[in-house]
C-alpha positions as CSV (number, residue, x, y, z in Angstrom):
1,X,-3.3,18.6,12.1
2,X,-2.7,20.5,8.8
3,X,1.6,21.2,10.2
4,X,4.4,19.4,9.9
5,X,5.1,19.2,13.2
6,X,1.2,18.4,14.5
7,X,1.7,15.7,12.4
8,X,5.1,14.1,13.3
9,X,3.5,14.4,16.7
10,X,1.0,12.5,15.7
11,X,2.5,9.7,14.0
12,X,4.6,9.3,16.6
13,X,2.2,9.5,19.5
14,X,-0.1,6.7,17.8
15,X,3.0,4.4,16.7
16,X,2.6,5.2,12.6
17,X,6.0,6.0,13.1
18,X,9.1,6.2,15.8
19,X,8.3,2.7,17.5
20,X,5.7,0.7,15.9
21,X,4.1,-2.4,16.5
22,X,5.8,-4.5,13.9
23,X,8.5,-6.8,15.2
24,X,12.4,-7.0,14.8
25,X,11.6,-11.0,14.1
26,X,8.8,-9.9,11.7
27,X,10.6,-7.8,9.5
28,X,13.8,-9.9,9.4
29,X,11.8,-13.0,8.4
30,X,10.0,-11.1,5.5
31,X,13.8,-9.8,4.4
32,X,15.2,-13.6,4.3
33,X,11.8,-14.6,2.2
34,X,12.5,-11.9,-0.1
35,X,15.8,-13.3,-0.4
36,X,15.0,-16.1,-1.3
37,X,12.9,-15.0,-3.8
38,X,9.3,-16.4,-2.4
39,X,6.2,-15.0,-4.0
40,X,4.7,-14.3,-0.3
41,X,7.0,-11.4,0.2
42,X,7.7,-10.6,-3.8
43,X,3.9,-9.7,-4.0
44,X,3.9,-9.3,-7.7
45,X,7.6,-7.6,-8.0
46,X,9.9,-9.0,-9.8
47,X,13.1,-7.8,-8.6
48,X,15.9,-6.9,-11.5
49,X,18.8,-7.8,-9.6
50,X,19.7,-10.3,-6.9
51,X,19.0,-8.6,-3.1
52,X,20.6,-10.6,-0.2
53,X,19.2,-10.5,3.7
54,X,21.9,-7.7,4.3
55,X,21.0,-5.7,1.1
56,X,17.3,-5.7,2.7
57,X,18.3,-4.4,5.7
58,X,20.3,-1.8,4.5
59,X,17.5,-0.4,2.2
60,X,15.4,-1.2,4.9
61,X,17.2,1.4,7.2
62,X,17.9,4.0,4.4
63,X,13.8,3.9,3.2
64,X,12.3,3.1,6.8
65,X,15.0,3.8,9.2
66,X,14.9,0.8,10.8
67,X,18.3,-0.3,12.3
68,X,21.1,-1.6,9.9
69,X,22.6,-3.7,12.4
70,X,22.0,-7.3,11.3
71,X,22.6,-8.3,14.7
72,X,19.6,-6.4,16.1
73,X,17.5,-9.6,15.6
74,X,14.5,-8.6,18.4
75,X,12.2,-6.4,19.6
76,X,10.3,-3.7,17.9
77,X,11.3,-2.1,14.9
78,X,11.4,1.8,14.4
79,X,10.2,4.2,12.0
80,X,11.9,7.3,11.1
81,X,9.1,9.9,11.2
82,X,11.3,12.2,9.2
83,X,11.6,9.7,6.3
84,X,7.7,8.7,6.8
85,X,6.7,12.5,6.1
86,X,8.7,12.9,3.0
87,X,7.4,10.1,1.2
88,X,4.2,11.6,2.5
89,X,4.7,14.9,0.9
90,X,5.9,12.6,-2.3
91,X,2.8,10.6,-2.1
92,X,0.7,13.8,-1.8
93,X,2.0,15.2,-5.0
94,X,1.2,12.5,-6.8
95,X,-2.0,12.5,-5.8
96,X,-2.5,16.5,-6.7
97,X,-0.7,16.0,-10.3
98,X,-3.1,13.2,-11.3
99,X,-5.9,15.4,-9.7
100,X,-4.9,18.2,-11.9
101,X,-5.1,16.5,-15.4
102,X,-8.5,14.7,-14.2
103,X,-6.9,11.0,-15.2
104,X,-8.1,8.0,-13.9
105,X,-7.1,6.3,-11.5
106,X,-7.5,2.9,-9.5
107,X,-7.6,2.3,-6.0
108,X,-7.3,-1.1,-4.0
109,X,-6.0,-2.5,-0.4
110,X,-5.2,-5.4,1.1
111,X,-5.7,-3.8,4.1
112,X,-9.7,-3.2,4.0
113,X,-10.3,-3.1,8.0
114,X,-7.8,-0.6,9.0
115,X,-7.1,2.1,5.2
116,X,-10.3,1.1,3.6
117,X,-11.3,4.5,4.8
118,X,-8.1,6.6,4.3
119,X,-7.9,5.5,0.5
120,X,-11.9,6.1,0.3
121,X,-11.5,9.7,1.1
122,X,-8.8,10.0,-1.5
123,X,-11.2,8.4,-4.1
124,X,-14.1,11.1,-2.7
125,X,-11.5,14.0,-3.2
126,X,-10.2,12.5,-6.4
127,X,-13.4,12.3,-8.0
128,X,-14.7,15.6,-7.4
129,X,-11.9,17.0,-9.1
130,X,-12.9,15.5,-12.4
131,X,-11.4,12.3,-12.1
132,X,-12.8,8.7,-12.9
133,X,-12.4,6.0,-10.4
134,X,-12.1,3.0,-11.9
135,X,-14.5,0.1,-10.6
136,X,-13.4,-2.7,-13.4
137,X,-13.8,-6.5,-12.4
138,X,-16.1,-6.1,-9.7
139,X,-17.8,-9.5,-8.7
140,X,-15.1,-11.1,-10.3
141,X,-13.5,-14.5,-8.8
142,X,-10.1,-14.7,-8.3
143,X,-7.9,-17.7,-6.4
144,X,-5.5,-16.3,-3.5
145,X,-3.3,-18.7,-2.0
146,X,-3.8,-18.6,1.7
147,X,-1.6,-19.7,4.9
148,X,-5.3,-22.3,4.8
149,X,-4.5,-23.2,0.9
150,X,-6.0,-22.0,-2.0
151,X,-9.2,-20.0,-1.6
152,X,-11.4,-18.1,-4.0
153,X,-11.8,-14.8,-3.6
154,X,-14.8,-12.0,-4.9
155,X,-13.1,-8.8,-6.0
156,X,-15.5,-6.0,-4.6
157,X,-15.3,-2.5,-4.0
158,X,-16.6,0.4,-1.2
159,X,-16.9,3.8,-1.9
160,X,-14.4,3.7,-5.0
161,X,-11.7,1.1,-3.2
162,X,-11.0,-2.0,-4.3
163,X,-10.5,-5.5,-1.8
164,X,-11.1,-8.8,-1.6
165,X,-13.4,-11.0,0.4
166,X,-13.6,-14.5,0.5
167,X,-16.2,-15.8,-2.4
168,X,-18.8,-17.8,0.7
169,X,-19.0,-14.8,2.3
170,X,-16.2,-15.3,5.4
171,X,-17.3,-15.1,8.8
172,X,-20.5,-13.4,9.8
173,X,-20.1,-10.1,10.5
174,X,-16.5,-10.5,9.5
175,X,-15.7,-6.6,8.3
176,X,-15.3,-5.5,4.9
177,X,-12.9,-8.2,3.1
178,X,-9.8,-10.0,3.3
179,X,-6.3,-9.3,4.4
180,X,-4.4,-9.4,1.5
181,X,-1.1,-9.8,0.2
182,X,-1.8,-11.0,-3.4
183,X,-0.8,-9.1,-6.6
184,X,-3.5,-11.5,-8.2
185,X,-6.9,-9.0,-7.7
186,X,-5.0,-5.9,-9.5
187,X,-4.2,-7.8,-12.4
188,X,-7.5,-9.0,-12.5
189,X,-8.8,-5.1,-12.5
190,X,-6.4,-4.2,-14.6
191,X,-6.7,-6.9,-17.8
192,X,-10.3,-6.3,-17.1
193,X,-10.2,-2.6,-17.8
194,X,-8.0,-3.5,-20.9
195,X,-10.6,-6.0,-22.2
196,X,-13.4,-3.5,-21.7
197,X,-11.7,-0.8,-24.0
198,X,-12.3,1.9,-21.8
199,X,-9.7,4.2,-19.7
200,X,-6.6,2.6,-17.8
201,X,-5.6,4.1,-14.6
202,X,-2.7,6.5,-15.0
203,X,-1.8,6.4,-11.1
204,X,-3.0,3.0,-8.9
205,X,-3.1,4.1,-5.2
206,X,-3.0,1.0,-2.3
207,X,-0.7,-1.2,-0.7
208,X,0.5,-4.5,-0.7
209,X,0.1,-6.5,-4.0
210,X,-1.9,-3.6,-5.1
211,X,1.3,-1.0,-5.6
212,X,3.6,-3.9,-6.6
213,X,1.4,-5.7,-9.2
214,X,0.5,-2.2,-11.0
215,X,4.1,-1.2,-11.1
216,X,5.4,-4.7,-12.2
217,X,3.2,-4.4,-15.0
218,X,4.7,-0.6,-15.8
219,X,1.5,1.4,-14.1
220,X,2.4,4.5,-12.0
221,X,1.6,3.5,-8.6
222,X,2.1,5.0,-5.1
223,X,1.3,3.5,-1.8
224,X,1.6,2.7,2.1
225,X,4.3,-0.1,3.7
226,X,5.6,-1.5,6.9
227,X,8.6,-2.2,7.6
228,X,7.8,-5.9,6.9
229,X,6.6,-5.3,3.2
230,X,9.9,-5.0,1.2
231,X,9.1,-5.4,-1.8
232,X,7.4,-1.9,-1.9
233,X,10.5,-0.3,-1.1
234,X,12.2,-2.5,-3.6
235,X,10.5,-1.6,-6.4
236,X,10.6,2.0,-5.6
237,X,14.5,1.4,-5.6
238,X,14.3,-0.7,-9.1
239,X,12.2,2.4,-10.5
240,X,8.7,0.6,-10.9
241,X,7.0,2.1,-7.4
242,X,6.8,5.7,-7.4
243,X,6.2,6.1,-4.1
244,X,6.5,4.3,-0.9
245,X,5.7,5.5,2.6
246,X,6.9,4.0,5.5
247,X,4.3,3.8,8.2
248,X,2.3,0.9,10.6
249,X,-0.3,-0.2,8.0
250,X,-2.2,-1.6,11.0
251,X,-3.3,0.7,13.3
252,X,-6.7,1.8,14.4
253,X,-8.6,3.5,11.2
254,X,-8.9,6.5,12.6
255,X,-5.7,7.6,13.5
256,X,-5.3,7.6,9.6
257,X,-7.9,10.5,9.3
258,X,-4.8,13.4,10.4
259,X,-3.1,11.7,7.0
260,X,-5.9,12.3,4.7
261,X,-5.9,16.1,5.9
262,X,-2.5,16.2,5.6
263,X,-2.3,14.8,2.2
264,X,-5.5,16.6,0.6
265,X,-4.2,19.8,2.0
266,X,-1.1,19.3,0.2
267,X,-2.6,18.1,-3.1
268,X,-4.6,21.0,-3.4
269,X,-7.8,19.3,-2.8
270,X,-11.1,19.6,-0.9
271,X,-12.2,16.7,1.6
């Protein structure tokens, strides 16, 4: 899976890309909450100028390729796997530039069930280069409004990455953490790591709140989005996300491991 082409195959073939799983309603929904300016879809961006619902789509298309007709209103949205491996190959050189200087870096998801383990191997790879992944906050509560109200969170982290779970404990054998949309946890690591006096990340790698809370606060950060998280895509417009890449950010784990060859190939680094 180390070509170009093996991998457009692949992203197409498991619906990271070309027709995905995330709906016409979805997206449109997220655009119009955007919009309106509500902190559920801003997820920590603050955006510099006004974007209307058709502005949204239009970036939408031109970043995702999802369709700029505003009267396509159902159905399944589509990826552009063209535009998904670009970003990739962005993404990738990020990765390899930080790699090369041996900075630190921090790494977090809102996503733990399904990237836990493709950011993982990044922070496996990244480290045995001669970088430090960060770990700052851990244990630490934090509140996260929920669509059940406010709930406290535990900031925690597996094999480098950084998540939340709910502070009880959640469900028995209720996976690794928390879906998560919240910009609240990476400004928790990050003032954390201030307060502490030691290193600050110099690239924070994730998704969600993760990417958009980091570059808000003027952090270099790259990152994974759907075609219902605009606000990535926005802020990589705006100049405060490096790098956004267009994929399903909930598909089966492993069809991410084809990604994490692709991108440690690229980088220049061992897996």
């Amino acid at each position: 899976m180390g070509s170009t082409a093996a991998l457009r195959a692949h992203l197409v073939a498991v619906r990271l890309a070309g027709t995905v799983a995330t709906t016409r309603e979805r997206s449109l929904r997220s655009y119009r909450l955007f919009a309106a300016r509500d902190p559920r879809a801003l997820i920590g961006i603050d955006p510099e100028r006004a974007w209307d619902h058709g502005d949204l789509i239009a970036l939408m298309a031109e970043k995702c390729g999802v369709s700029a007709d505003p009267g396509h209103i159902s159905g399944h949205d589509v990826i552009d796997p063209e535009l998904t491996l670009a970003a990739l190959d962005s993404f990738a050189d990020r990765i390899g530039a930080v790699a090369r200087r041996g900075a630190p870096v921090l790494l977090g998801t809102g996503h733990p069930h399904r990237l836990l383990g493709f950011y993982a191997s990044l922070a496996d790879a990244l480290s045995s280069s001669g970088c430090t992944v960060l770990t700052p906050a851990q244990g630490r509560r934090v509140d996260i409004t929920t669509r059940f109200g406010l709930r406290t969170h535990r900031l925690d982290y597996a094999r480098g990455v950084a998540f939340v779970r709910p502070a009880d404990g959640g469900r028995p054998g209720g996976g690794p953490g928390a879906h998560s949309h919240s910009p609240l946890p990476v400004r928790l690591a990050l003032a954390a790591a201030a307060e502490a006096g030691g290193p600050l990340p110099q690239l924070v790698v994730g998704d969600h709140g993760w990417v958009c809370g980091a570059g808000q606060l003027g952090f270099e950060a790259v990152g994974l989005a759907d075609t219902d998280d605009p606000a990535l895509f926005v802020g990589e417009a705006e100049g405060r996300i490096r790098v956004a890449v267009p994929l399903d950010d909930a598909v089966r784990p492993d069809y991410y491991r084809p990604l994490i060859r692709y991108v440690l190939n690229r980088a220049c680094l061992s897996q």
